[in-house]
Structure formats: structure tokens, C-alpha cells
N, C-alpha and C positions, 0 to 999 in steps of 0.2 A: 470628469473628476471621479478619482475613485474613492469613495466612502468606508472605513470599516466603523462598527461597533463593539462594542464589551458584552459578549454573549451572557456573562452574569447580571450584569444592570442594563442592559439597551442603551447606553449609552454612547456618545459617540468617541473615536479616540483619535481619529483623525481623519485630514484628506489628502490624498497624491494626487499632481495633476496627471493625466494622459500623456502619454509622449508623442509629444509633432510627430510628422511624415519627415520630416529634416531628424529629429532624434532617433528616430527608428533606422532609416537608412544609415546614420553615423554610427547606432550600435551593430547592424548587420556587416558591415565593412569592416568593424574592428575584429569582430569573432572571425569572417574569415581569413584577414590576415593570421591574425591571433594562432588559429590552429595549424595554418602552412608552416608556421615558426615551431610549431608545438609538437609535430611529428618528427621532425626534425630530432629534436631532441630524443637522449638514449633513454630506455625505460627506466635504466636503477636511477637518472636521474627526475623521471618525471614524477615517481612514487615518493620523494623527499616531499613532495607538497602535500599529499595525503598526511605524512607522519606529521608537519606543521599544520594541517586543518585539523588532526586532532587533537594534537597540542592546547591549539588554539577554542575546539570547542569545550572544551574541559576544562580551560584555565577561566571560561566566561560562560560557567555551565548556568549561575543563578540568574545572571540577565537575561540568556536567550530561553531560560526555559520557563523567565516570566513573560518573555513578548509572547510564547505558545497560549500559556495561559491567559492571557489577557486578548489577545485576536481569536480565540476558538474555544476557548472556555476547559482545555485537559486539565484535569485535575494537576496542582505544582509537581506531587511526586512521581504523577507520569509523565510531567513534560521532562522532567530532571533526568529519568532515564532514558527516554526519548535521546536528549542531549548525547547521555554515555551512551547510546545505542549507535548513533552516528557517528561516535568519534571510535568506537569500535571497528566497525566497519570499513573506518578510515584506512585504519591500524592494519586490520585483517590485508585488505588491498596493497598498502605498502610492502606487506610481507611476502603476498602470493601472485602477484599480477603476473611479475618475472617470468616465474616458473608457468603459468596457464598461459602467456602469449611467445613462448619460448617456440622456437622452428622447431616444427616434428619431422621427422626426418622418413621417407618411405623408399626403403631400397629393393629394387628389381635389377634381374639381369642386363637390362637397358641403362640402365641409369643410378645416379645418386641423389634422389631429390627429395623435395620438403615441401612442407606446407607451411606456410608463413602468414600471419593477420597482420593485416596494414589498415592505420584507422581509415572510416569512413569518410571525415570532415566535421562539420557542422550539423550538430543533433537539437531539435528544438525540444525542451523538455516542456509538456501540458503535468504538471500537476495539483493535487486537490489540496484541501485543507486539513483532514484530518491528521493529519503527521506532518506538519509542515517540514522539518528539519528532516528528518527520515527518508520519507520517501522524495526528496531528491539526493540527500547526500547516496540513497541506495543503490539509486543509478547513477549519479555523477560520479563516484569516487573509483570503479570501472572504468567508466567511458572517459573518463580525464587519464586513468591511468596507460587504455592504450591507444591514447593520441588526439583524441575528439577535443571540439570544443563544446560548449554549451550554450542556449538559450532557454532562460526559465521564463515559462509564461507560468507563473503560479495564481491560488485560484484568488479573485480580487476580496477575499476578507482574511488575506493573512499578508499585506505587502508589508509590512513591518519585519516578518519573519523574511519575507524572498530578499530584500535589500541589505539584511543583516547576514544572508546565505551569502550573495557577492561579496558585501565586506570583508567575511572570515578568510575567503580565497585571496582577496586580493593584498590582504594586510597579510597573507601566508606566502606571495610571492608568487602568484599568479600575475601573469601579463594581463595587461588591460586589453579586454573582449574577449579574453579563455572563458571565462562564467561573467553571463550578464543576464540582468534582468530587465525582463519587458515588463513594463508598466504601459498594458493595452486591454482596453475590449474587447469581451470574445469575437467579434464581430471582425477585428482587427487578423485574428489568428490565419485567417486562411491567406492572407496576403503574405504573412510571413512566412509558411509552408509552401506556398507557392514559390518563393525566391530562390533562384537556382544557387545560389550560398549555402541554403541549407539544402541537406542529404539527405537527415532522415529525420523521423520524430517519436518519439515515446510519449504514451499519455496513460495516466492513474486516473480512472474516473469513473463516470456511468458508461451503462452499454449506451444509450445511446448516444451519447458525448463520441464514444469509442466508433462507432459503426459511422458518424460523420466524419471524422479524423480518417480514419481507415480506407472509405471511397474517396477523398481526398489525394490520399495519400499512394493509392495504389494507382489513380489517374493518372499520376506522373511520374510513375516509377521508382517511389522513395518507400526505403526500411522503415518499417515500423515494427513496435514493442507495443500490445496493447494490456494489461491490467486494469479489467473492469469489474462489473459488480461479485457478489456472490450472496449465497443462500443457504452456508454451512451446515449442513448436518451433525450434530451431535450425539452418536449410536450409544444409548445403554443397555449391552444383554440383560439377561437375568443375573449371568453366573460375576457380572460385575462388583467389586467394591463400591456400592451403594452410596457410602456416606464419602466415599471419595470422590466417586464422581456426580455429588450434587454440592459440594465443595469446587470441585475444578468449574462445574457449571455457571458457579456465578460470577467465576472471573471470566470464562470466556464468554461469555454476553455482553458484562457490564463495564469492562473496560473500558476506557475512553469513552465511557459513557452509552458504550454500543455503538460506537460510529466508527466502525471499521469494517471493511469489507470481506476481510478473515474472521470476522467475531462468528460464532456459532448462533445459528437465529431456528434452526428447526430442531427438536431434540425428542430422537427420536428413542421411546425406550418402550422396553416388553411388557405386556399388561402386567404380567404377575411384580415385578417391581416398578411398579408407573405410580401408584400410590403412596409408595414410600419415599421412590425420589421427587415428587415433587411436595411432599411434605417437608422435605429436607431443604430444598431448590431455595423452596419461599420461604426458609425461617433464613436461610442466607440472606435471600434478595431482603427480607427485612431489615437485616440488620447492616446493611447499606448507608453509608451517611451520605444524603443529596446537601450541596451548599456550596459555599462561597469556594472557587476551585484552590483560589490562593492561600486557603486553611490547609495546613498540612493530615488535617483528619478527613477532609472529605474523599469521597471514595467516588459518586458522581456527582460530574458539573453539570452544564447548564447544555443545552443539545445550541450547535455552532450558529444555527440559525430562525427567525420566527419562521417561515415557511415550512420548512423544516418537521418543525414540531407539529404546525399543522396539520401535515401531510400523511405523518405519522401517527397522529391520533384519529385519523380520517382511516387509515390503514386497520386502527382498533375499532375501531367501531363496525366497520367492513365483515372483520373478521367474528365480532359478537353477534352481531345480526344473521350472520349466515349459522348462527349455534353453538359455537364457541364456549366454554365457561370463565368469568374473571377467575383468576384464583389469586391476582394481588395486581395491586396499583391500577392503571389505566385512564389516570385524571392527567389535566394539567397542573402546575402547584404555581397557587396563588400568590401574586407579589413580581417583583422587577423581574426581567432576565426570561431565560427559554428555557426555563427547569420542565421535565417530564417525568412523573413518578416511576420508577423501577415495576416493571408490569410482565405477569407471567399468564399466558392467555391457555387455557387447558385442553382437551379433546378437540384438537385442529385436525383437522381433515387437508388432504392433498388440493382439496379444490376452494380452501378459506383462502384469502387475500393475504392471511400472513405465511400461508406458505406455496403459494404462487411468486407473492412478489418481494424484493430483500426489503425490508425492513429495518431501514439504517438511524437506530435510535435503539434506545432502555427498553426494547421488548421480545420476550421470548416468547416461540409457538413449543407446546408440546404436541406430540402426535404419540397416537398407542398402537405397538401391534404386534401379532400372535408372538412372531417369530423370527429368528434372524435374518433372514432369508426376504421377509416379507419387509426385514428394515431398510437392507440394502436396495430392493427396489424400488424404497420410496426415498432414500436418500437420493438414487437416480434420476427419480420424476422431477425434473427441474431441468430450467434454461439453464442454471448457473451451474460452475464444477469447478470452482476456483481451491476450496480446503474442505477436508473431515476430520473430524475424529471418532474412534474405537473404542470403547471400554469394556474391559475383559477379562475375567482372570485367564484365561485360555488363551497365550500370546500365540502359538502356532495358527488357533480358529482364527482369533482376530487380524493375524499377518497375511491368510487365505481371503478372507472378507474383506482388507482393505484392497487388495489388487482388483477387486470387481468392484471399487468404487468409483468414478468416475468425474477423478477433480486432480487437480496437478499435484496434491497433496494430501496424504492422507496421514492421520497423527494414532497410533495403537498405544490408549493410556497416556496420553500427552492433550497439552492445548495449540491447538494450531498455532504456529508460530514462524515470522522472516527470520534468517538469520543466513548471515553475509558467506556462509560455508556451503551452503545450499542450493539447489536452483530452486527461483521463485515465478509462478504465475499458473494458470488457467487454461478451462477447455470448456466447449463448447459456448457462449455468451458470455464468458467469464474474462475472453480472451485468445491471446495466442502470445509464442515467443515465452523468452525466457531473462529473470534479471536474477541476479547474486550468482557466485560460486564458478565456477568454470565455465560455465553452459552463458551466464548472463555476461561476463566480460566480454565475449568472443560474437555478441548478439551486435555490435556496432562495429567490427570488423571486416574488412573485405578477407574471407577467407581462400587464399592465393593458392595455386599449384606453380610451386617453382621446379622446372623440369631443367636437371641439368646432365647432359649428354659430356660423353666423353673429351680430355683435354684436348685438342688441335697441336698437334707438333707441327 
């Protein structure tokens, strides 16, 4: 039985049962017919279903961006974009799939040939909670459009959201087993990875979730897409717009409550303005409203799980002990639900716990030091190398400093951020492979050499 709660009240909201070893194998059967049928079909028609998924998540933007809210606690007016982020992306894909899986053409004296992507098959998708709607439509709506089918194993405290994800496909005209959902324990997953059905797998999650998956997966010969943790860095020079970027700062921490794997958690700024931004940081983080996420004023919810929060407040405490300074919040807040006070932890050092390990919850590290130079090195000191960001008035320094940073993405004067035009993922522990934009469509792909030699008279 799968159990969720209301990460606001602890209360329960419902139960699914498990699906039989008889349901499992009837949904594995469907997806692989499902997709043999599905490559088949021509792209400008496969991409019509993306433009009716987004149709469709937009015209039922306030119901599904209440099951967000209510399975994981995002605040309503970030699940409601969430909603239009997804149905964007739909939209995006509808418009460019065409043109990214189009035959490249490579002419030599020998011949007139090309390079053609023909889909893989059957992709099992592992993803988390934090984005429920997102982070699959962000790989599904690629990997549907060049020929794939899907299996969602989503994480078990949002099956309200993964069941309402098949529905929108399926009431959009999707064949039954193109996207399906498992309703299994993890325990269950390696059975289905194993199944010569499925090809390949993508998973959104921890590193060490991802390093299980991935020896798995490489045992047997199968593609994988991994996006796991991160440890974002946040660089403030001196010659930075100060009151700008301790402004950006407290979106990029405390969104979704800080449960995001792109949120900036290390922030790293110059001593001669390390004083001022984080006097600035913390009259932001104050003025924070934590509460009911269903309020359209609240700003953060409730963190998605009790452990969770525990873990994270184990992580504060970790990081005081070793010398740290409070400079705001670091309690739990008393009353129903997994509320965690918005909390800024001062003079972190490279070897405190909050900037070793990510720190997936309402809490920022600041770290000080001399100099540009000395920031990028310690933006480096780290397993993780997933996002950064730069703040600068100096765009050429800052455009020179992000090439030596060491993360799939670096942001100069921007918040890190997905966005379906792009490629998106990680390096070093952070991951491998690549999703959104040209580079992510072409990641489920068998990429073909078609060698075509001269006519025969």
C-alpha cells in the first residue's frame, strides 16, 4: 500500500494499492507494443499530442496545481507555474522537435549520406517529488516526441500527481501504454530495468539513488540520463550590485521551499561586501511568509517530508557546532505539518556539513573570501557541479570566471534556472547526459550513420 500525506497537516490523503506481478507485466506489454506503433508514426504527427497536453494542462491548470500542493506541500502560486512551465515546454517541443530530429545530411566524395535518430524504445522514467508535473513532462515531452514510449516510476508521495500525468496523455490521445504509470516499490524497480522491454532509464534524484540505477543499468547495456544532487554556488564579487543580488538570493534558496536541486545553497561572496549582503539576505529571508501553501500569500511551505526536516535540521546543527554563526531562523516551527524556519547559517567554511553536503531544505551557507579567484576555487570544492551563478557588474570578468566553473551550467546575473531551449544537467556527482533543447531530445535516440553509396544502373 502506498501511503501519501498533506506535508502541511500530517495528515493522510490517501492509499493506492501496489500493482500485482499480473499488473505490472500487463503494463510492460502495453508500453512495448504501444511504442512499436508509436515510431511508426510521422513526427509532425507525433508532436499534435504535445500541443493537446498543453492545451490540456492549462485548461486544468487550478486542479493539478492543487494535487502539487497538497502531495508536497509547493506553495499554490508555484505549483500554478510549474503547471504553465510544463505546458510550455509541451508547446516548445511541438514547435522544434521537427527541425532537432530532422536528417543531417554529411556529403563526401564517396557518398551522400546522413545521420538520422531513430527512437530507442521503452524509457523507464525514476522521478522525485519536488516538481512533480515538470520534471517528467521535461523529459517526456522529447522523448514522446521522437518516438519513445514511457514508464513513470514516480517518487511514492506524489501518486496523485503521476496518475493525473497518464490521464492528461491519455485524454490528449495517447494510445494506451505510451505513458504509464507504475504504482510499485522501490524495491520493485530493478525488476522492471531488468526487462528486456525496456531500453533505457532516466532518473531525477540523489546521488546515491543515481549510482544504484546507473551500475544497474550499465550491467546490462541500457542508456541512461542521470540528474542528481547539487550544491550550487552562489558568487558575489565586490564590484556586484549588492542590493540586487541579495534580492535574487532569496529567491534562489527559498523557492519551493529550497527543495530543489538547482536552488543555490553555498553563497559565496567577498569579505569587503559579505557584511552588507547578508544584512540585506536576512531582512529578505525575513520578510518570507512560511504557512498554509494553499494561501496565495505564502511564499514557503511546509518541507515535503518529517524525515526530511529532520535531517536537515541535523545538518544545522552539524554545521553550528563545527563554528558556524546563526544569523536567522534554524528552529523547527511549532504546530501540524513539516514547517522549517527560513535559516541563514554565517562564516561556513568548505569543511562545515552545510557546505560539504546539499542541503535540500529553507537553509543557506554563506562562505567569505578574499577574492575572485579564491571564490571560484571553492565554488569547485565540491562533489556536486550541477548549476552557478555570477554576480558582477564586470560581464566580460564574470563570462571569463564562469568558463572555470565547474557545473553544467553557469548563470552571469541570473538565477539558475530549466528552461526547454537549453540543455539541462551535471558533472561530476551531479550526473551525466543531457535533457531539454537539442542536446536532450537526441539523448533517447539511436544516433544512425546512414551511408548511402552510389545508384546501381
Amino acid at each position: 500500500m502506498i501511503t501519501t500525506l498533506n506535508p502541511a497537516t500530517g495528515q493522510t490523503l490517501g492509499e493506492h494499492l501496489v500493482q500485482t506481478p499480473e499488473s505490472l507485466e500487463a503494463t510492460l506489454s502495453a508500453a512495448f507494443l504501444a511504442q512499436r506503433s508509436w515510431a511508426k508514426v510521422p513526427i509532425e504527427q507525433r508532436v499534435r499530442l504535445l500541443t493537446k497536453v498543453a492545451a490540456a494542462l492549462r485548461k486544468n491548470k487550478d486542479h493539478f496545481a492543487k494535487l502539487i500542493t497538497q502531495e508536497m506541500g509547493k506553495p499554490i502560486v508555484e505549483a500554478e507555474a510549474e503547471i504553465e512551465k510544463s505546458a510550455w515546454t509541451c508547446d516548445f517541443y511541438a514547435g522544434a522537435a521537427e527541425g532537432y530530429l530532422a536528417d543531417m545530411p554529411v556529403k563526401s566524395n564517396a557518398s551522400d549520406s546522413r545521420v538520422v535518430f531513430s527512437p530507442l524504445g521503452v524509457v523507464l522514467a525514476i522521478m522525485p517529488w519536488n516538481y512533480p508535473f515538470w520534471q517528467f513532462i521535461r523529459f517526456a515531452a522529447p522523448a514522446l516526441a521522437a518516438g519513445n514510449a514511457t514508464l513513470l516510476k514516480h517518487a511514492n508521495n506524489v501518486p496523485q500527481c503521476a496518475l493525473a500525468l497518464e490521464a492528461v496523455f491519455r485524454e490528449a490521445g495517447a494510445a494506451a501504454g505510451l505513458v504509464s504509470t507504475l504504482l510499485i516499490d522501490a524495491s520493485t524497480v530493478s525488476s522492471v530495468l531488468s526487462d528486456n522491454r525496456v531500453a533505457a532509464v532516466t532518473l531525477t534524484g540523489s546521488t546515491a539513488v543515481g549510482k544504484l540505477v546507473a551500475s544497474q543499468a550499465a550491467s546490462l547495456m541500457k542508456k541512461q540520463v542521470l540528474e542528481l544532487g547539487g550544491s550550487d554556488p552562489f558568487i558575489v564579487l565586490s564590484d556586484a550590485d549588492i542590493d540586487a543580488a541579495a534580492e535574487a538570493a532569496v529567491k534562489a534558496r527559498f523557492s519551493n521551499t529550497g527543495q530543489s536541486c538547482i536552488s543555490s545553497k553555498r553563497f559565496i561572496v567577498q569579505e569587503d561586501v559579505a557584511d552588507r549582503f547578508v544584512e540585506l539576505f536576512c531582512e529578505g529571508v525575513r520578510k518570507l511568509k512560511v504557512g498554509d501553501p494553499l494561501h496565495r500569500e505564502t511564499t514557503v511551505g511546509p518541507m515535503a517530508r518529517a524525515n526530511l526536516r529532520e535531517e536537515l535540521h541535523g545538518q544545522v546543527l552539524r554545521t553550528l557546532d563545527a563554528g558556524a554563526v546563526l544569523a536567522q531562523g534554524g528552529h523547527f516551527i511549532d504546530g501540524p505539518g513539516f514547517f522549517y524556519e527560513p535559516t541563514v547559517l554565517d562564516h561556513v567554511s568548505d569543511s562545515m556539513v552545510a557546505a560539504t553536503e546539499e542541503t535540500f531544505g529553507p537553509v543557506a551557507a554563506v562562505m567569505r573570501v578574499r577574492t575572485a579567484e579564491e571564490a571560484v576555487s571553492l565554488a569547485n570544492n565540491t562533489e556536486f557541479g550541477l548549476g552557478a551563478s555570477i554576480w558582477t557588474s564586470n560581464l566580460e570578468y564574470g563570462v571569463n570566471l564562469a568558463k572555470q566553473i565547474e557545473a553544467g551550467a553557469v548563470f552571469v546575473n541570473g538565477l539558475v534556472a530549466s528552461d526547454p531551449r537549453l540543455p539541462f544537467g551535471g558533472v561530476k556527482q551531479s550526473g551525466y547526459g543531457r535533457e531539454l533543447g537539442e542536446f536532450g531530445i537526441r539523448e533517447f535516440t539511436n544516433i544512425k550513420t546512414l551511408w548511402i553509396g552510389p545508384a546501381q544502373q
